[in-house]
Structure formats: structure tokens, C-alpha cells
C-alpha positions as CSV (number, residue, x, y, z in Angstrom):
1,X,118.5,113.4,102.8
2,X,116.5,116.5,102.1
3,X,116.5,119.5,103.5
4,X,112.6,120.4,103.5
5,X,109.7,118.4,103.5
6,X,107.1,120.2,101.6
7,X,103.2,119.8,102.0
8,X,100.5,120.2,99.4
9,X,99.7,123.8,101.2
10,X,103.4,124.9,100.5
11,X,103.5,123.9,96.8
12,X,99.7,125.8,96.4
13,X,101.5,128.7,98.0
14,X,104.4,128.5,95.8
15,X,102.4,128.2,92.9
16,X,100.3,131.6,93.6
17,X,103.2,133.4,95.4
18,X,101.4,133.7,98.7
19,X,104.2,133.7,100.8
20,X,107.9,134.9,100.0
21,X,109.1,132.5,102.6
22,X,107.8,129.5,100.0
23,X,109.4,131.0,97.2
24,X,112.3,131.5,98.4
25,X,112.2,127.6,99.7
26,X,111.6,126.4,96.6
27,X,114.0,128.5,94.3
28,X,116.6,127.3,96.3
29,X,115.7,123.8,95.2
30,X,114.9,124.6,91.8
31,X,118.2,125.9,91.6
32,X,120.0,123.0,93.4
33,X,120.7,124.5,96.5
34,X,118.9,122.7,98.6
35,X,116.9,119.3,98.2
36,X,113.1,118.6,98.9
37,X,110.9,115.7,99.4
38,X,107.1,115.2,99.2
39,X,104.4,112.1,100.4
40,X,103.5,110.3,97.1
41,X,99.8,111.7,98.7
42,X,101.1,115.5,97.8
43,X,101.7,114.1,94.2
44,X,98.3,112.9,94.1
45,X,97.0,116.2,95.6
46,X,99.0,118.5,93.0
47,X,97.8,116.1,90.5
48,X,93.9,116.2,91.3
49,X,93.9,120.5,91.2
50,X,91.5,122.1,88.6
51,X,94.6,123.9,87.1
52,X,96.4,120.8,85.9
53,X,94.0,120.7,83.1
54,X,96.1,123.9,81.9
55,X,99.0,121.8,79.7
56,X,101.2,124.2,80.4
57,X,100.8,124.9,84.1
58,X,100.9,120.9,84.1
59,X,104.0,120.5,82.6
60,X,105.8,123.4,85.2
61,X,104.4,121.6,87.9
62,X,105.3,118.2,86.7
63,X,108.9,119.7,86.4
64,X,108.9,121.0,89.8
65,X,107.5,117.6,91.3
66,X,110.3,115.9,89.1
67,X,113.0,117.4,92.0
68,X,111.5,116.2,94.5
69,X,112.1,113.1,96.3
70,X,108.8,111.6,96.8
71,X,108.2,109.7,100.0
72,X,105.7,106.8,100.0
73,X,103.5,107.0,103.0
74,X,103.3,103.6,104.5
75,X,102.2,103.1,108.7
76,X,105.6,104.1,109.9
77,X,105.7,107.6,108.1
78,X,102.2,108.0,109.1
79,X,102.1,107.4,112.8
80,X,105.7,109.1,112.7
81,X,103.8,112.1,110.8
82,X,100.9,111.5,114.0
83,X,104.1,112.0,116.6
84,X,105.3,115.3,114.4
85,X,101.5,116.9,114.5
86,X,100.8,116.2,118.0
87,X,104.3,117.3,119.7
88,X,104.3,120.5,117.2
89,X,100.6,121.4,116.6
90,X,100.8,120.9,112.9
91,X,98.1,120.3,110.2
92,X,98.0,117.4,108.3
93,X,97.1,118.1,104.8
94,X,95.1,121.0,103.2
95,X,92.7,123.3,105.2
């Protein structure tokens, strides 16, 4: 099971080093520390940005996504990501 489920807005933070509590989050699952998942919807949201025409920002993003579990979102993980929003005032998705 992983220990972190990441969002697009974590990964877009990671990627411009917004927030030392992302880096540090990721690293440790670059390095193997600690394990990761994302929706197959964060995928497709990496996957859609403006940068990924840069080859080589494609391929390091690629290779982060490639150590990550990625988590199809059928109903049950989206009313169960409903529940987690509503009890913990969360956002779903990008602002």
C-alpha cells in the first residue's frame, strides 16, 4: 500500500519547487523510501500540461509517474474521494 496519495497540485508543486514539504515527499519516493500512488485522472492531467511538449521535461516526468502506483478511478474511489473532501475540507483536483 502506499504511503502518499499525491494530487495533480502536489506533482505541479514538485515540479516548480513551490513547497519544500512536496519535495521532500517526493524524494523520498524517488529514492525508495516511501511509495506513492496517483488517480489514472492525475496521469492524464500531468499529461495534458503545456510543458510536456519539452522532450526532456516529458521524459523526467514520465519517469517520476513510472513510480507511482496509479489508481483507476471507478464509482467506489470516487464517492470514497466525496467522503474524504467532505469530512476533511479538501479540494478535488486543480484550483
Amino acid at each position: 500500500m502506499a504511503d502518499y496519495f499525491l494530487d495533480t497540485s502536489v506533482l505541479v508543486a514538485y515540479y516548480k519547487e513551490e513547497d519544500l514539504r512536496t519535495v521532500e515527499v517526493v524524494e523520498a519516493v524517488l529514492r525508495g523510501e516511501r511509495q506513492a500512488a496517483v488517480s489514472a485522472i492525475t496521469v492524464a492531467e500531468v499529461c495534458a500540461a503545456s510543458e510536456m511538449d519539452d522532450q526532456t521535461l516529458r521524459a523526467q516526468r514520465l519517469a517520476i509517474l513510472d513510480l507511482l502506483s496509479i489508481v483507476v478511478v471507478d464509482r467506489a474511489t470516487a464517492e470514497r474521494g466525496g467522503e474524504l473532501r467532505r469530512q476533511h475540507n479538501l479540494a478535488l483536483g486543480m484550483r
